[in-house]
RODO-264919 format. One line per field, with one value per residue (C-alpha): residue in three letters; x, z, y. Coordinates in nm, 4 decimals, always signed. Last residue first. Layout:
# residues N
r: ALA / ...
u: X / ...
w: Z / ...
v: Y / ...
***
This chain:
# residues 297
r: UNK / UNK / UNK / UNK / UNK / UNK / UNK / UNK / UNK / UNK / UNK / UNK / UNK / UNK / UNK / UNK / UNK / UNK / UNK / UNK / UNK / UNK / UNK / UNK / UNK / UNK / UNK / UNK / UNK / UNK / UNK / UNK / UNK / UNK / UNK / UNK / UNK / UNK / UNK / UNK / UNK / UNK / UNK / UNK / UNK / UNK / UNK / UNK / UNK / UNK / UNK / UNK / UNK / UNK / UNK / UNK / UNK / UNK / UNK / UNK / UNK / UNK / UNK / UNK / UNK / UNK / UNK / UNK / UNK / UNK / UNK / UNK / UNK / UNK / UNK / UNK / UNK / UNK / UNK / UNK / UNK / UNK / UNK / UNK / UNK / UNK / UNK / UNK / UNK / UNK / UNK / UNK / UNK / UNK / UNK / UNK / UNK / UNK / UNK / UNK / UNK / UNK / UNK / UNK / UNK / UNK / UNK / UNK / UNK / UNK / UNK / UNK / UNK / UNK / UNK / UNK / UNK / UNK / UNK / UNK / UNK / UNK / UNK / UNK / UNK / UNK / UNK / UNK / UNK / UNK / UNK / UNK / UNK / UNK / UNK / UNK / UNK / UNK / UNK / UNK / UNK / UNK / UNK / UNK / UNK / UNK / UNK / UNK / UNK / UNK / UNK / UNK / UNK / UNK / UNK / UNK / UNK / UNK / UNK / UNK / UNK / UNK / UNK / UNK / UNK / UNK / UNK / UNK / UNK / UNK / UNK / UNK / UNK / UNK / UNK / UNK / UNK / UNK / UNK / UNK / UNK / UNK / UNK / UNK / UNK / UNK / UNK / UNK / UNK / UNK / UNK / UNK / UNK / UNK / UNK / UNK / UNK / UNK / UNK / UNK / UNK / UNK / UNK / UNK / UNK / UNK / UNK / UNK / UNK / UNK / UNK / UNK / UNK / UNK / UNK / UNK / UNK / UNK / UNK / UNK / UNK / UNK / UNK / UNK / UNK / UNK / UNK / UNK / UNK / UNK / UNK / UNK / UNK / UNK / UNK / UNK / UNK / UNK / UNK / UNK / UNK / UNK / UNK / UNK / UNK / UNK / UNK / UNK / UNK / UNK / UNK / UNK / UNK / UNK / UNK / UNK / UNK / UNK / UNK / UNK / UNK / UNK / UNK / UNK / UNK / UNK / UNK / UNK / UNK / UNK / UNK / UNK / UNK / UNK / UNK / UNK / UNK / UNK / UNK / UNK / UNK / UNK / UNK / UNK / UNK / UNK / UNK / UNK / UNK / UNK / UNK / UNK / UNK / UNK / UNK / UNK / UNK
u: -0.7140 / -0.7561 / -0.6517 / -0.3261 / -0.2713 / -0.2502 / -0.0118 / +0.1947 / +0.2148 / +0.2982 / +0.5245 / +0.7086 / +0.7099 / +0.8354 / +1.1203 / +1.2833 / +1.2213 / +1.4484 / +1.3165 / +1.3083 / +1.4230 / +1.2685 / +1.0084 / +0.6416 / +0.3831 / +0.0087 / -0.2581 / -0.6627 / -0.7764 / -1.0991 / -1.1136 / -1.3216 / -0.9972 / -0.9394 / -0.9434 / -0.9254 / -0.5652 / -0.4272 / -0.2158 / -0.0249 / -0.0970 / -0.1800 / -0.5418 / -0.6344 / -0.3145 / -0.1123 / +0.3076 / +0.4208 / +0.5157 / +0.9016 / +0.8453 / +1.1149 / +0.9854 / +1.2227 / +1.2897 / +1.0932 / +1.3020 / +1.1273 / +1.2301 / +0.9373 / +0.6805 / +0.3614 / +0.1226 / +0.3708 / +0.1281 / +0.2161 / -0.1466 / -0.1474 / +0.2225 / +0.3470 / +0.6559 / +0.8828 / +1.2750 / +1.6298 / +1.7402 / +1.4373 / +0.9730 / +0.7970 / +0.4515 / +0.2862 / -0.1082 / -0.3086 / -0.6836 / -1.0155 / -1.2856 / -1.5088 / -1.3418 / -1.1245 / -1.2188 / -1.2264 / -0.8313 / -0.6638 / -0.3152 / -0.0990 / +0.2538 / +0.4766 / +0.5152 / +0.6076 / +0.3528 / +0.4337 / +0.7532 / +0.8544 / +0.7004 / +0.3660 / +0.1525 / -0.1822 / -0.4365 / -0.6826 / -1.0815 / -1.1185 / -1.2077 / -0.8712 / -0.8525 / -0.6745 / -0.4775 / -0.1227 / +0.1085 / +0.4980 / +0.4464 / +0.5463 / +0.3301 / +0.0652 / +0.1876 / +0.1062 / +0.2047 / +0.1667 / -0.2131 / -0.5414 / -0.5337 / -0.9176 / -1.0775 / -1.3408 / -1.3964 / -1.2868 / -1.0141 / -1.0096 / -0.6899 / -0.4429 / -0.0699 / +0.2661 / +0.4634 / +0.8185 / +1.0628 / +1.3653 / +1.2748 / +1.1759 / +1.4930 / +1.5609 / +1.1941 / +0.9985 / +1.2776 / +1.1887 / +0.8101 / +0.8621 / +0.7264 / +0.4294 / +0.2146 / -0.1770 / -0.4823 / -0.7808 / -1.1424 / -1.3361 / -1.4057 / -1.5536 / -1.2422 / -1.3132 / -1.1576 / -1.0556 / -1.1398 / -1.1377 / -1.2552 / -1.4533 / -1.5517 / -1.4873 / -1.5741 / -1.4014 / -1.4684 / -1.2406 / -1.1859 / -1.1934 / -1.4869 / -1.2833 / -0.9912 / -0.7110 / -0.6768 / -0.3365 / -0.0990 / +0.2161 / +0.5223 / +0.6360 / +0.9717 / +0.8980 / +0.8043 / +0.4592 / +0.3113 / -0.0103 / -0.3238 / -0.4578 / -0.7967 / -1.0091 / -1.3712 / -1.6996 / -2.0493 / -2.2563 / -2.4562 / -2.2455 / -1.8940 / -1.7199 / -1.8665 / -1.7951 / -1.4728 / -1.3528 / -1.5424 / -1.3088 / -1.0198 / -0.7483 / -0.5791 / -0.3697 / -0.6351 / -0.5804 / -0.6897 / -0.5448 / -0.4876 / -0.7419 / -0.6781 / -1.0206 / -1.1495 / -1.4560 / -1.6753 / -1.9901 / -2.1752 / -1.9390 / -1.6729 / -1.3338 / -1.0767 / -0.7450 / -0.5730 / -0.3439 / -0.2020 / +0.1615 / +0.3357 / +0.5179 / +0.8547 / +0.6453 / +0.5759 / +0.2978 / +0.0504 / -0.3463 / -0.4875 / -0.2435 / +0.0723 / +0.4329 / +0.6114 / +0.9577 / +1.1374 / +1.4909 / +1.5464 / +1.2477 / +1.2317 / +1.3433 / +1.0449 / +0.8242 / +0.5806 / +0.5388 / +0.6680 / +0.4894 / +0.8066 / +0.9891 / +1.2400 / +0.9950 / +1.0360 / +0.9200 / +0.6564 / +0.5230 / +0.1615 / +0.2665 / +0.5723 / +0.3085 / +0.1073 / +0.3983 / +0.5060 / +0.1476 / +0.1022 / +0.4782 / +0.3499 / +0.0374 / +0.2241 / +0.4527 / +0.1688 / +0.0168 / +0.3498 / +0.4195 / +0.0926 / +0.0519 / +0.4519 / +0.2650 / +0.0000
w: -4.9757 / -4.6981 / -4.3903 / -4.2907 / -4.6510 / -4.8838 / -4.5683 / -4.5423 / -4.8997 / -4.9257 / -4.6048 / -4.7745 / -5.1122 / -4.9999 / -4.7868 / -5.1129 / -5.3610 / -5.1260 / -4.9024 / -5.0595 / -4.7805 / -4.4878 / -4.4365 / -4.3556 / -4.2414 / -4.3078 / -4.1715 / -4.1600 / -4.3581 / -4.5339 / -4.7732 / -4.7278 / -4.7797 / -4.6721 / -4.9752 / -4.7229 / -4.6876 / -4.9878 / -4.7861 / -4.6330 / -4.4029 / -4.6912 / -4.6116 / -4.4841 / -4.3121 / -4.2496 / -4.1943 / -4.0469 / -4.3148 / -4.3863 / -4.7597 / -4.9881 / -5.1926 / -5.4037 / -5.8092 / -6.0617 / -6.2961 / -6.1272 / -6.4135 / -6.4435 / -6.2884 / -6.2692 / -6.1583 / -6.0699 / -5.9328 / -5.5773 / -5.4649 / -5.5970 / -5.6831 / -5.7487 / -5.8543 / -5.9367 / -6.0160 / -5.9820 / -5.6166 / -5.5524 / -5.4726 / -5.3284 / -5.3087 / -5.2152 / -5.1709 / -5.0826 / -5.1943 / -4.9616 / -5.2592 / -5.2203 / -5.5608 / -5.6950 / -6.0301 / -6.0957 / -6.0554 / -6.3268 / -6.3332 / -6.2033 / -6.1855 / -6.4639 / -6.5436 / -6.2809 / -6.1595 / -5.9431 / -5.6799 / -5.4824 / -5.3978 / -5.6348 / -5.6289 / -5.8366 / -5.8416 / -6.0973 / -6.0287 / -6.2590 / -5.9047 / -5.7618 / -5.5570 / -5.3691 / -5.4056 / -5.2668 / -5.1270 / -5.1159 / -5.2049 / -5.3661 / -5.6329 / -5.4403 / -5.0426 / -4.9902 / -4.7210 / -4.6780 / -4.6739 / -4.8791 / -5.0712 / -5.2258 / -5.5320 / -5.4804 / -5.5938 / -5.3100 / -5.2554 / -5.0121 / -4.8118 / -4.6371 / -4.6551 / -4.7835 / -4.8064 / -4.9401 / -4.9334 / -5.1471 / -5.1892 / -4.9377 / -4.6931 / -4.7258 / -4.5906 / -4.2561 / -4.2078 / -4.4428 / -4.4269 / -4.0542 / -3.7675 / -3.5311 / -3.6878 / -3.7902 / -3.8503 / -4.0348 / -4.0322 / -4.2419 / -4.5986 / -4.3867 / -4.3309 / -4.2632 / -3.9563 / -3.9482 / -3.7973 / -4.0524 / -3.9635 / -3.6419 / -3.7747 / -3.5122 / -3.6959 / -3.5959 / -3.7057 / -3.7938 / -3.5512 / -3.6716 / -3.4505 / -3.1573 / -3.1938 / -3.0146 / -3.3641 / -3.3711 / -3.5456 / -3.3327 / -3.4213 / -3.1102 / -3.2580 / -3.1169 / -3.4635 / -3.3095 / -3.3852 / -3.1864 / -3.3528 / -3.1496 / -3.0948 / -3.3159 / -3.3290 / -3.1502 / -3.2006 / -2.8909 / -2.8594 / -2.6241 / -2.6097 / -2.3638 / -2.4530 / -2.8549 / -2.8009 / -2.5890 / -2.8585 / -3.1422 / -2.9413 / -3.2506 / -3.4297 / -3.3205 / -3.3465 / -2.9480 / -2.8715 / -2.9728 / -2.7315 / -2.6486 / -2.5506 / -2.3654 / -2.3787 / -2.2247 / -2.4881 / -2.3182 / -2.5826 / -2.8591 / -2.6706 / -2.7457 / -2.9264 / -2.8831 / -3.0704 / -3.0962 / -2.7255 / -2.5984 / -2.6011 / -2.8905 / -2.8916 / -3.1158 / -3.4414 / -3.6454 / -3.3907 / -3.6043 / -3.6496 / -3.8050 / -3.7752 / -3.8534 / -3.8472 / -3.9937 / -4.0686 / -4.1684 / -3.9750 / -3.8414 / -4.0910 / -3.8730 / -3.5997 / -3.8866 / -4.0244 / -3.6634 / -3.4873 / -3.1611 / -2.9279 / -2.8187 / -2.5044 / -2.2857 / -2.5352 / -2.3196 / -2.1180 / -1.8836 / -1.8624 / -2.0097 / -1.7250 / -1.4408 / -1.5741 / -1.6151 / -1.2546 / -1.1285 / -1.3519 / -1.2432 / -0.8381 / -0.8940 / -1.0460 / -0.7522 / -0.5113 / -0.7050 / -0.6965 / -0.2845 / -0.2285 / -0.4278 / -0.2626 / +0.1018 / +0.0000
v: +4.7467 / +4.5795 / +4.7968 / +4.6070 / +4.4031 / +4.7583 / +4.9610 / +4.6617 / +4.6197 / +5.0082 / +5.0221 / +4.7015 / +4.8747 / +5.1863 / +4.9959 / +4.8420 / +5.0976 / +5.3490 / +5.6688 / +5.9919 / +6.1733 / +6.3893 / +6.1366 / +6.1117 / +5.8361 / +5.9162 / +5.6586 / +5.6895 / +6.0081 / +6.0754 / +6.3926 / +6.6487 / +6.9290 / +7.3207 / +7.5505 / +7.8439 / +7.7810 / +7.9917 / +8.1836 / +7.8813 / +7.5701 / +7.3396 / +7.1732 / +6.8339 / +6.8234 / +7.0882 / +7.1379 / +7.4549 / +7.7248 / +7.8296 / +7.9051 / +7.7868 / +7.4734 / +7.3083 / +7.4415 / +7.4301 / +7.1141 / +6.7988 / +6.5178 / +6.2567 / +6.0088 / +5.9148 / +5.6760 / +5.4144 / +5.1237 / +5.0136 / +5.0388 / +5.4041 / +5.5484 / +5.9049 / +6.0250 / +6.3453 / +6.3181 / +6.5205 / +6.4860 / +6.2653 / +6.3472 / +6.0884 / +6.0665 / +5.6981 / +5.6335 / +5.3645 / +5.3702 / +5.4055 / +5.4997 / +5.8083 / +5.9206 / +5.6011 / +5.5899 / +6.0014 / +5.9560 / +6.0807 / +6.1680 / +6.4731 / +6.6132 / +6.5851 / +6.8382 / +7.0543 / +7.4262 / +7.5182 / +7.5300 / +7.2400 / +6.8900 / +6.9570 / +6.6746 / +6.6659 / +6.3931 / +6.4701 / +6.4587 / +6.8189 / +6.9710 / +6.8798 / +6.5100 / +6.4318 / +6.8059 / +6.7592 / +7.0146 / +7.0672 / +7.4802 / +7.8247 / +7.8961 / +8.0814 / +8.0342 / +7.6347 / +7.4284 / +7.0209 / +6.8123 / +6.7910 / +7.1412 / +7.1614 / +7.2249 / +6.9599 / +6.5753 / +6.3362 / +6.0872 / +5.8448 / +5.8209 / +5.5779 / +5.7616 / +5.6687 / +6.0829 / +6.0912 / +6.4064 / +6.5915 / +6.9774 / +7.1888 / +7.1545 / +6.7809 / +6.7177 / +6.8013 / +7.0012 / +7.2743 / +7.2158 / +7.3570 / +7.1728 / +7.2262 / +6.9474 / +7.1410 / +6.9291 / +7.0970 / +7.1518 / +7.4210 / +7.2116 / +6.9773 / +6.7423 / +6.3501 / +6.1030 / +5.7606 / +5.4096 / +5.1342 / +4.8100 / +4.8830 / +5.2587 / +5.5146 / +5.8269 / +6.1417 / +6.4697 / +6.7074 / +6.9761 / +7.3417 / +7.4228 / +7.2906 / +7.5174 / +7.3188 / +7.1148 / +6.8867 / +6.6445 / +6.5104 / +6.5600 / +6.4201 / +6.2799 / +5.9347 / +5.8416 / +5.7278 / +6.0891 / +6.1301 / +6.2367 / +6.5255 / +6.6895 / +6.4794 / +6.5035 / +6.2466 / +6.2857 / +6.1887 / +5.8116 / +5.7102 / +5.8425 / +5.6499 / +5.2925 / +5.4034 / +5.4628 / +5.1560 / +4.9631 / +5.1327 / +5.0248 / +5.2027 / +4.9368 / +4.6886 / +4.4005 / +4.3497 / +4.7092 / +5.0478 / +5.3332 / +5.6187 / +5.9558 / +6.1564 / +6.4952 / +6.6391 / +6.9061 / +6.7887 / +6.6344 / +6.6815 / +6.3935 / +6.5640 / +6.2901 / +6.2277 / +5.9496 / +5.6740 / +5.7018 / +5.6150 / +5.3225 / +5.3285 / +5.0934 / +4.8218 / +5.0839 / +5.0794 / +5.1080 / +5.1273 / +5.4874 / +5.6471 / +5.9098 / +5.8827 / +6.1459 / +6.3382 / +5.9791 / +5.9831 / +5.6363 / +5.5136 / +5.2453 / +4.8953 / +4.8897 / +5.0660 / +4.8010 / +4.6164 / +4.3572 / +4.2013 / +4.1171 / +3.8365 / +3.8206 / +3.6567 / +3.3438 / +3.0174 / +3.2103 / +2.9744 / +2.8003 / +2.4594 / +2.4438 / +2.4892 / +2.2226 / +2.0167 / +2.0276 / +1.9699 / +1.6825 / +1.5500 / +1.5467 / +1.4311 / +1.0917 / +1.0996 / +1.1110 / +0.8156 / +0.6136 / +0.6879 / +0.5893 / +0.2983 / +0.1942 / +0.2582 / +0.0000
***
């Protein structure tokens, strides 16, 4: 009887033990990767409503509740983007707008609206969470259109966007002929991107197909060249012979901070990431598959 005992206790023993082991972290050291962890360097921002980078911790968005004009940041859930339900518990049945989109570069150029009648609004969609201009509304990043890119001239822009039909400046700075703007779309339903002074050929193509459409886009502008891609088809592309961009405007988003800002933007925004150079073939098309796969494109 005492050698049962002894056998069954040891047998209890070893489940315990292996239970224990089943339950433990074998690879502490691993961590969630994301589309940036290895392409921060020249960045200038990197803003959207997912985490594209593992270091961030901070907040995704802020957003001011219409109701009662409170404030609150939110984080992203388990899907890594934005916790849509955490949203919608806090805000009820109220309209909600955005006061800041954080900038995950860890350069804390982050995208803001203090004024609240000039904040877009924000519409927490489970799939695709993003926020919509007006015509009035706007995002401003504190940081000059010099250093943004290679001092006005060399710079690349991968961004999440439907495109709408108005005359309208949808992000960068803009003083007459003197700009590094986009128009998604103009009022003829081209695409136009000027990365220095107005007006380059090339700089446009048609895009009436993909008005009220979510598209990916890429804008990079070289030493010597122009281009534009859409779902990693080249658009456009050609010699840039104006000249760079001099002004010393603050970056905007959904219009081009500048004297011609009244043309502010309705298009819908979700992800914009920003650098200072143009950035090689190989890590544009891994931001722009990344970018194409993430939100379904």
């Amino acid at each position: 009887m005492k050698r049962l005992l002894i056998f069954f206790w040891g047998l209890l023993a070893s489940v315990q033990c292996y239970s224990q082991i089943a339950q433990h972290n074998h690879f502490p050291t691993i961590k969630p990767s994301h589309i940036l962890d290895e392409k921060l360097e020249n960045i200038s921002f990197a803003l959207s409503m997912r985490v594209v980078e593992s270091n961030y911790d901070g907040p995704l968005v802020r957003l001011r509740r219409a109701s009662d004009n409170v404030e609150m940041d939110f984080k992203w859930g388990d899907n890594d983007i934005v916790d849509v339900a955490a949203i919608n518990t806090w805000r009820g049945a109220s309209n909600v707008h955005l006061v800041t989109w954080y900038d995950q570069s860890g350069l804390n150029r982050n995208a803001v609206q203090t004024d609240a009648n000039r904040q877009p609004q924000f519409f927490p969609d489970a799939a695709h969470p993003y926020f919509q201009g007006n015509g009035t509304t706007r995002l401003d990043i504190n940081t000059s259109i010099q250093v943004l890119t290679n001092a006005g001239a060399n710079g690349s822009v991968l961004g999440i966007f439907t495109a709408t039909k108005r005359n309208q400046h949808s992000f960068g700075v803009l003083r007459g002929r003197n700009r590094w703007s986009t128009h998604i779309n103009w009022g003829d339903n081209n695409m136009y991107f000027d990365p220095g002074i107005c007006c380059n050929s090339p700089r446009s193509f048609d895009n009436t197909a993909n008005v009220n459409k979510w598209n990916q886009y890429t804008f990079i502008r070289t030493n010597t060249t122009v281009f534009a891609r859409q779902k990693s088809v080249l658009k456009f592309t050609g010699n840039h012979t104006t000249g760079r961009c001099t002004i010393n405007n603050n970056f905007g988003i959904l219009y081009a901070n500048g004297t011609n800002s009244s043309a502010h933007s309705t298009i819908k925004i979700s992800e914009m990431i920003m650098y200072n150079t143009d950035i090689s073939a190989t890590n544009y098309s891994e931001i722009e598959e990344n970018q194409i796969k993430f939100w379904d494109l």
